[in-house]
C-alpha positions in Angstrom: 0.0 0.0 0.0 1.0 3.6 -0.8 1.7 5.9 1.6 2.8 9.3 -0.5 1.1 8.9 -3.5 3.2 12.3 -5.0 6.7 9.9 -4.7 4.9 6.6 -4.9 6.6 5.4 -1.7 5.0 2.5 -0.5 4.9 0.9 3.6 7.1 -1.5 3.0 10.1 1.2 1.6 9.2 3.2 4.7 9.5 0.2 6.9 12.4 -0.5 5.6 13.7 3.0 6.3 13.0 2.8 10.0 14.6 -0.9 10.2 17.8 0.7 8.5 17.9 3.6 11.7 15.2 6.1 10.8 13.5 7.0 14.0 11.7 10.8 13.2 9.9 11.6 10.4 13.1 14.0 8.9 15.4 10.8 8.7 12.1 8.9 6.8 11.8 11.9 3.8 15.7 11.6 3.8 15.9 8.1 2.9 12.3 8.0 0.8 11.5 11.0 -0.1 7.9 10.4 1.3 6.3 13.7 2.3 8.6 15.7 -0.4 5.8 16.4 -2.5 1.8 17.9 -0.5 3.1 17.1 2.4 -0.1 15.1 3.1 1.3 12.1 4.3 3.4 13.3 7.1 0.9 12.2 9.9 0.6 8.8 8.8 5.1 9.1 8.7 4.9 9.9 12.1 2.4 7.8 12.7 4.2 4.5 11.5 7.3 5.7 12.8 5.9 5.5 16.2 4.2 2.2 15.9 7.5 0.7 14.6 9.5 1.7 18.2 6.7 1.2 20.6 7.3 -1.1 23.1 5.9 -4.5 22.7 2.3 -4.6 24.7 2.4 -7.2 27.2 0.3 -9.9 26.0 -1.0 -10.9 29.7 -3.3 -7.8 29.1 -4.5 -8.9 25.5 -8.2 -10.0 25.2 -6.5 -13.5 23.4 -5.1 -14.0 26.7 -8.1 -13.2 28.7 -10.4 -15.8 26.6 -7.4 -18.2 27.2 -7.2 -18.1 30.9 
């Protein structure tokens, strides 16, 4: 799926841009050139960025575990 339509960068190159050390939206444009263009899909740049480097949930508190137990 596409996340900047203007530079046709797709999740997976931006994923691989935070794997490779990106961690703020600024070192993302650098190495994709996502958000270069409307600007439009900044939010969901930051937006991935922060789901990428949030902690792992605990999965004690997941409702899988809760119908499990």
């Amino acid at each position: 799926m596409l996340v900047c339509h203007c530079r046709v960068v797709s999740e997976r190159a931006v994923d691989a841009a935070i794997s490779a050390g990106a961690r703020d939206p600024r070192s993302v444009v650098r190495a994709t050139h996502a958000g270069t263009g409307c600007g439009g899909c900044l939010a969901s740049l930051r937006a991935r960025i922060e789901q990428a480097l949030a902690p792992a949930a605990d999965d004690a508190g997941s409702p899988a575990a809760a119908l499990a137990g």
